[in-house]
LUMKOLGU-702279 format. One record per residue (C-alpha): x, y, z; residue in three letters. Coordinates in steps of 0.02 Angstrom, whole numbers, plus 50000, padded with zeros to 5 digits. Example, Ala and Ser with C-alpha at 12.3 -4.5 7.8 and 13.67 -1.06 7.14 Angstrom:
residues 2
506154977550390ALA
506844994750357SER
END
This chain:
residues 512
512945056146861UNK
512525038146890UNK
511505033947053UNK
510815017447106UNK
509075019147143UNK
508475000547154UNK
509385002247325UNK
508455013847382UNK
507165012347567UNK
505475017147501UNK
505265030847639UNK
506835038147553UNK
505855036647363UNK
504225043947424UNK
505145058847472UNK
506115060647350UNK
504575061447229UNK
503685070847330UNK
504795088147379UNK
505485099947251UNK
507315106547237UNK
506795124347333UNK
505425117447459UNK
505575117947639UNK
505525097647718UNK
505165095747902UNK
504515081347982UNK
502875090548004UNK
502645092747853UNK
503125071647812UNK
501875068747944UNK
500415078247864UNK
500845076047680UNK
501445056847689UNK
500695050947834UNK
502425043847897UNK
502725041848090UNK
503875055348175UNK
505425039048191UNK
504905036447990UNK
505565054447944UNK
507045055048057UNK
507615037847968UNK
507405046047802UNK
508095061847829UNK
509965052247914UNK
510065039947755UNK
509775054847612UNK
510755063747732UNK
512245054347724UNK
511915049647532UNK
512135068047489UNK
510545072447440UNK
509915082747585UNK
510485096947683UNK
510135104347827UNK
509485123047809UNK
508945129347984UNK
508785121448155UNK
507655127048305UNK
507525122548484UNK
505635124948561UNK
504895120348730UNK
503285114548757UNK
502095110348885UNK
501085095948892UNK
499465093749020UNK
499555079049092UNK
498055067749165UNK
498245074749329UNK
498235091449237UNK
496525088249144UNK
495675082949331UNK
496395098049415UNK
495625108849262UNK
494105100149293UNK
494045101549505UNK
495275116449538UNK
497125113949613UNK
497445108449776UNK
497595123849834UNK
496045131849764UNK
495065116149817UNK
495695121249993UNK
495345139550014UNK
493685135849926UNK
493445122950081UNK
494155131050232UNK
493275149350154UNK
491635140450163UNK
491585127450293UNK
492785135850420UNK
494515130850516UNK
494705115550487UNK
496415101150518UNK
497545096750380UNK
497035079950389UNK
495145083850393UNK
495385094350219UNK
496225080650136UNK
494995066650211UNK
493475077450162UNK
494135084849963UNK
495065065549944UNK
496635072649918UNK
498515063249991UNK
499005071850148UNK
500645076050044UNK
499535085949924UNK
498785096750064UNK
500335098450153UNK
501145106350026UNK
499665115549954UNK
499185122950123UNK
501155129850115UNK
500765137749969UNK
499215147150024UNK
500215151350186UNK
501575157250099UNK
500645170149984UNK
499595176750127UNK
497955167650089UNK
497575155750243UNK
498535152850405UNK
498755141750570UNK
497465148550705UNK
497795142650872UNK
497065126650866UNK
498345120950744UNK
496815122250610UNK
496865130150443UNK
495865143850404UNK
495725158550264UNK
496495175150296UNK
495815183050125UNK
494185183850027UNK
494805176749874UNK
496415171249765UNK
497205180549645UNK
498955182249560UNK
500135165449529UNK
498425154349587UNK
497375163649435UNK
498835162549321UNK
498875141749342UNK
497065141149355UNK
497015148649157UNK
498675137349117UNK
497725123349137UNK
496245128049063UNK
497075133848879UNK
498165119148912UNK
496495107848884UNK
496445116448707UNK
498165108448664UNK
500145111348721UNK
500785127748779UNK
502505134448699UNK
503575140948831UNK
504035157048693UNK
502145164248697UNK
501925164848876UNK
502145180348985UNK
503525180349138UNK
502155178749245UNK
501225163949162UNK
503255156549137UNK
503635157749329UNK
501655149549369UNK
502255135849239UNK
503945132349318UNK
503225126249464UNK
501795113749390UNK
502875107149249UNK
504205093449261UNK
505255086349124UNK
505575069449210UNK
504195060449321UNK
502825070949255UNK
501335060749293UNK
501415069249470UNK
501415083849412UNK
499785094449308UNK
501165099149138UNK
502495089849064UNK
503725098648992UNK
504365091548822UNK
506075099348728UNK
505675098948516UNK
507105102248388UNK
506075107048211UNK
507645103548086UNK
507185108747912UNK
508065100547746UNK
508135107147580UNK
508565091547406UNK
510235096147350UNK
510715095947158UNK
511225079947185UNK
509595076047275UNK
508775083647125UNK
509535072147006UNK
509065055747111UNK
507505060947104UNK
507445063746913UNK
508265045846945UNK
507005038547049UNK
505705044846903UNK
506465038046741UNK
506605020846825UNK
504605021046878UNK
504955017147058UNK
503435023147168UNK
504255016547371UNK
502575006947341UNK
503594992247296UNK
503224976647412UNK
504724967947502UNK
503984949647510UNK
502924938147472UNK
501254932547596UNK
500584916247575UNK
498834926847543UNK
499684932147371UNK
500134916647347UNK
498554908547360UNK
497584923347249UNK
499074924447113UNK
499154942747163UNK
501104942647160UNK
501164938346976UNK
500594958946961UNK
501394964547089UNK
502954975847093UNK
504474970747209UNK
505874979147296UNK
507904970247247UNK
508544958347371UNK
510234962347392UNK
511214947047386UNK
512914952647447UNK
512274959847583UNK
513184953047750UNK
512214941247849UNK
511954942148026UNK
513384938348171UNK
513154922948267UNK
513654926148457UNK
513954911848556UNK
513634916748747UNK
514404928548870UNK
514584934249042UNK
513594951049042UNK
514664963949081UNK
513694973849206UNK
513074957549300UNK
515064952949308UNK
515264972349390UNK
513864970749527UNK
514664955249588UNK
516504962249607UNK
515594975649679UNK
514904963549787UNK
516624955049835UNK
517614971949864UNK
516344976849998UNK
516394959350067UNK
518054958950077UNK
518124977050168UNK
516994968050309UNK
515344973450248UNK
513954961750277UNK
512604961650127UNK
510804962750153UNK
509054960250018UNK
507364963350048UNK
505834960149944UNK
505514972649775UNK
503734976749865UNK
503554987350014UNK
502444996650105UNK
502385018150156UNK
502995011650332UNK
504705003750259UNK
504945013050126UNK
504545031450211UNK
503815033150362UNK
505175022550443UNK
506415035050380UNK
505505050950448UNK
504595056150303UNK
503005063950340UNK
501615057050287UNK
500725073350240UNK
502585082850180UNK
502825088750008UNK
504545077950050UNK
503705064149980UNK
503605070049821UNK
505345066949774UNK
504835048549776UNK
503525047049615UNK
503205027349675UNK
502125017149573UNK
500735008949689UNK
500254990049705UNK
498654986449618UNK
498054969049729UNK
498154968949855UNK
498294987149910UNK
498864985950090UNK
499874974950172UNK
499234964150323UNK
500114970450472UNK
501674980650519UNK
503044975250621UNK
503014978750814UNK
503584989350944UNK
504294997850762UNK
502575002850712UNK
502065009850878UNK
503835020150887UNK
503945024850724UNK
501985032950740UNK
502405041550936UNK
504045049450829UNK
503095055750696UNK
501685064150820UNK
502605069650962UNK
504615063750947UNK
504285048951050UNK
506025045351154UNK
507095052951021UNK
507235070351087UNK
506295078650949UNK
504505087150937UNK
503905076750793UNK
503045079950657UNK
501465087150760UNK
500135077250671UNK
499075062650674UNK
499925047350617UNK
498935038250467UNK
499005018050524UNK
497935014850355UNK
498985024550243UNK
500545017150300UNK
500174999250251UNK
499985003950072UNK
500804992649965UNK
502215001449848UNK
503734995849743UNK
505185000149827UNK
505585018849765UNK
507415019249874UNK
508645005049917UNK
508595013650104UNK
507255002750131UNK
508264990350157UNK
509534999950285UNK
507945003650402UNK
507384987250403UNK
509404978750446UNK
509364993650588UNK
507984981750696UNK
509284967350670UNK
510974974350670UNK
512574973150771UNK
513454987650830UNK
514754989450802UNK
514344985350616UNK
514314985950414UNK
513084981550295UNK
512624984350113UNK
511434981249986UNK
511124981449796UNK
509374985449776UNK
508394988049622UNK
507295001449635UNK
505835008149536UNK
505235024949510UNK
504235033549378UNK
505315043349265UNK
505915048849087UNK
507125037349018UNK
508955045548951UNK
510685042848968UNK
510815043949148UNK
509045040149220UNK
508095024949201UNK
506155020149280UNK
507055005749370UNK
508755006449429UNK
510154998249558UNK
510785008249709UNK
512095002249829UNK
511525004449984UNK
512535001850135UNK
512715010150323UNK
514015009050450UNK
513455007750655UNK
514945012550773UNK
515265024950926UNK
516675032050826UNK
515905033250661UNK
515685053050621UNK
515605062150448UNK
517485062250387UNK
517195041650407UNK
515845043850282UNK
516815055950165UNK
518295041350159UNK
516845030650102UNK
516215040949981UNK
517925042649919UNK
518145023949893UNK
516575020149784UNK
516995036449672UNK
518665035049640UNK
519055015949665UNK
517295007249613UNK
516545020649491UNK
518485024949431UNK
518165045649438UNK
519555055349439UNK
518555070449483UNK
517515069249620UNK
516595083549713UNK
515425086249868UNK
513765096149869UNK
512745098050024UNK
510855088750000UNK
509135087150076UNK
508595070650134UNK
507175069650258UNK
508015053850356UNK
509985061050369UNK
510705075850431UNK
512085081350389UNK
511555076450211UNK
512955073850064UNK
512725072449873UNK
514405065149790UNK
514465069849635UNK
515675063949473UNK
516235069949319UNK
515955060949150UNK
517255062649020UNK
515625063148900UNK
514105067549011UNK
515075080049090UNK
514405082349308UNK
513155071549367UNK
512555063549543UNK
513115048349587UNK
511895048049768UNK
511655053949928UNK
512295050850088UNK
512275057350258UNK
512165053450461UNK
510335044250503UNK
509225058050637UNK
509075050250785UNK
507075049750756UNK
507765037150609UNK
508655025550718UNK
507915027650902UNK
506335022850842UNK
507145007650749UNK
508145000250918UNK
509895008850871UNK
510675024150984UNK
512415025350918UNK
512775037850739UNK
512515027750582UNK
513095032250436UNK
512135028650294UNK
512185030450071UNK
511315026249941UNK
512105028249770UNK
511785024849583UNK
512725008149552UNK
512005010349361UNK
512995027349353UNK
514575020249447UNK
514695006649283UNK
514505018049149UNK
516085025349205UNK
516915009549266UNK
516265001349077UNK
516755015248983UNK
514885019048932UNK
513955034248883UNK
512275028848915UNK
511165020849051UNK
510335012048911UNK
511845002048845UNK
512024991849034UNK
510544983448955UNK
510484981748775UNK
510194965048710UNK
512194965848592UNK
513224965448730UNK
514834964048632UNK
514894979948612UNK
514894983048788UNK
516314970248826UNK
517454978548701UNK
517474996948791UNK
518774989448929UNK
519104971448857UNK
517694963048958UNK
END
């Protein structure tokens, strides 16, 4: 059989030479034997792949858990929660805010720590609204995490080896996506094994007869130049008739041209558009929408934090002073509050903006009733990056003021931006959780690829939300994935393509 070695990638002629016709290949093994990078074996195994001379022989899916750096400090101090039974069991009742001012932990942390203990019978709410121990000392799930962590120090856990107790302990310190808030990180491996084929065999026979090593060098330095070293060395082909590059001359980019005829639809409906800066503070970007500052509901945000400076100067008034009598006792709004002591330093900490609802609490101070606005905000939170989720995204954000405004208005409007701006043609409803809107609505779309995902939430601002803000008529409110409306309205299967760099490929899906 004739085969053209010269055209061979040198990853693809070191393995050849180095694997036998019966031996298993992995990409551990590539790792440990050659020294090649994880990306390095994938590359080699698609182009011998497709050239016939491997196969694949067996394919297995693992999970595995990964401490994180929070992880290795909360091996090192204890959890939250054992950190606060330890405190309360030896220094007494004590507030929530006093535990988290005196073992330096975020409010959120004890708040949802202290639930934790509460739940499972080990501390409780005395009658001065302090926190104190109701047992001697922890045991079951809080051991189990305790010793997680600790063999997790030793390297990463596989999810096959633990017990159903350890596996339940795990589920609820692990996350796959926006793990650096959390102590593991969970991490899905595929370990694909090849075997040569006989034709593999013979190209590497091939590979031998014509002395190529893969140590062959693909051009020339000026350093060889200058020592004559090139005059001994051994050099890869240059293929000649290979194609050269395209020259693009330049385009609109497609997703820029869909955010402004998003833009102009909603302007032409009667919406008003608002901006606001990319950097916020915890008043604007949370507490202004009801969040607790102490509330495990804050976790759903994983913000990054402003370096310098670290708090803003001042916060708006009468909206600070509202906003603070709401949280602690309801204020004028009708409600009880949150029943705590409002944190004036925390709340000028300087954040990216996590949420384009930012932006709807601060138009609420300014806006006309009856009235619509909308946004498109960029957003930034920490996460993994796949088809559908991205570190930094847009969200349309928009709400609508009115006496007559009610929740089948909002379902029309969800209605429009699936079917007319995203271009679903199956669109569904989920009730949702969002600490500023009640009711709360997910929409959610299907993908002809992806399959179901979220396109946002919406809802009907609490009154703490807009009372506090100047505003006592129902506002409806939504904040959705403008990123995930394109890929549909583009014809695109991934987050990642609104954003590449060859955007002709993107204009050709729908003739951009």
């Amino acid at each position: 059989m004739d085969i053209d070695v010269k055209n061979l990638h040198p990853l693809e002629v070191r393995l050849l030479r180095h694997v036998g016709l019966n031996e298993a290949i992995s990409a551990e093994r590539l790792v440990a034997e050659l020294d090649y990078k994880v990306g390095q074996c994938n590359q080699a195994f698609s182009w011998l792949s497709a050239k016939g001379y491997l196969v694949e022989k067996s394919r297995t899916k693992g999970i595995f858990y990964e401490l994180t750096d929070l992880g290795r400090e909360q091996s090192e101090k204890g959890t939250p929660a054992q950190r606060i039974f330890t405190f309360i069991k030896a220094e007494g009742p004590h507030t929530l805010p006093e535990i988290a001012s005196a073992l330096q932990l975020e409010k959120s942390e004890v708040g949802s720590a202290f639930g934790q203990l509460s739940k499972a019978g080990y501390a409780a709410m005395n009658a001065e609204n302090k926190a104190q121990a109701s047992a001697d000392q922890l045991e079951g799930e809080f051991i189990v995490t305790a010793d997680l962590l600790k063999r997790g120090c030793e390297g990463e856990l596989e999810e096959r080896l633990l017990s159903a107790e350890e596996t339940s302990a795990m589920a609820k310190i692990s996350k796959k996506r926006g793990a650096s808030g959390s102590p593991f990180k969970v991490v899905e491996r595929e370990e694909i094994i090849y075997a040569l084929t006989e034709t593999g065999a013979e190209a590497k026979q091939a590979v031998i007869a014509a002395n190529i090593t893969g140590e062959e060098l693909g051009s020339v330095t000026s350093e060889m130049l200058s020592s004559g070293s090139w005059k001994q060395a051994s050099f890869r082909p240059y293929g000649i008739n290979a194609p050269t590059s395209r020259l693009i001359p330049g385009r609109h980019n497609p997703y820029g041209n869909y955010l402004q005829w998003v833009k102009d639809k909603l302007c032409s409906l009667g919406f008003e558009e608002f901006d606001g800066p990319l950097v916020e503070n915890e008043f604007w970007n949370g507490d202004a929408l009801f969040m607790p500052q102490f509330h495990s509901a804050r976790d759903i945000h994983d913000v990054y934090y402003v370096k310098n400076p670290v708090h803003c100067k001042t916060i708006e008034e009468p909206w600070l002073s509202q906003v603070a009598a709401t949280h602690e006792n309801g204020w004028k709004t009708g409600s009880r509050g949150w029943r705590y002591s409002f944190d004036h330093e925390f709340t000028r900490r300087q954040v990216l903006r996590s949420q384009g609802t930012v932006l709807s609490a601060h138009q609420l101070t300014k806006a006309k009733v009856p009235g619509k606005y909308f946004g498109v905000a960029r957003c930034f939170r920490y996460d993994q990056v796949d088809a559908t989720h991205g570190a930094d995204f847009y969200q349309t954000e928009g709400i609508v003021l009115g006496e007559d405004v009610n929740l089948k208005t909002l379902l029309g409007l969800l209605k429009m931006f699936a079917e007319e701006i995203a271009g679903a043609e199956e669109v569904k409803y989920v009730p949702g959780y969002f600490p500023f809107t009640e009711p709360s609505i997910e929409v959610h779309i299907k993908h002809p690829v992806l399959g179901w995902f979220e396109l946002g939430g919406s809802g009907i601002f609490r009154p703490e939300v807009t009372k506090a803000l100047g505003i006592d008529v129902p506002v409806l409110a939504w904040g959705l994935g403008i990123d995930r409306m394109a890929l549909m309205h583009l014809g695109l299967n991934d987050l990642r393509e609104l954003f590449t760099p060859n955007i002709e490929s993107v204009r050709t899906r729908r003739g951009n």
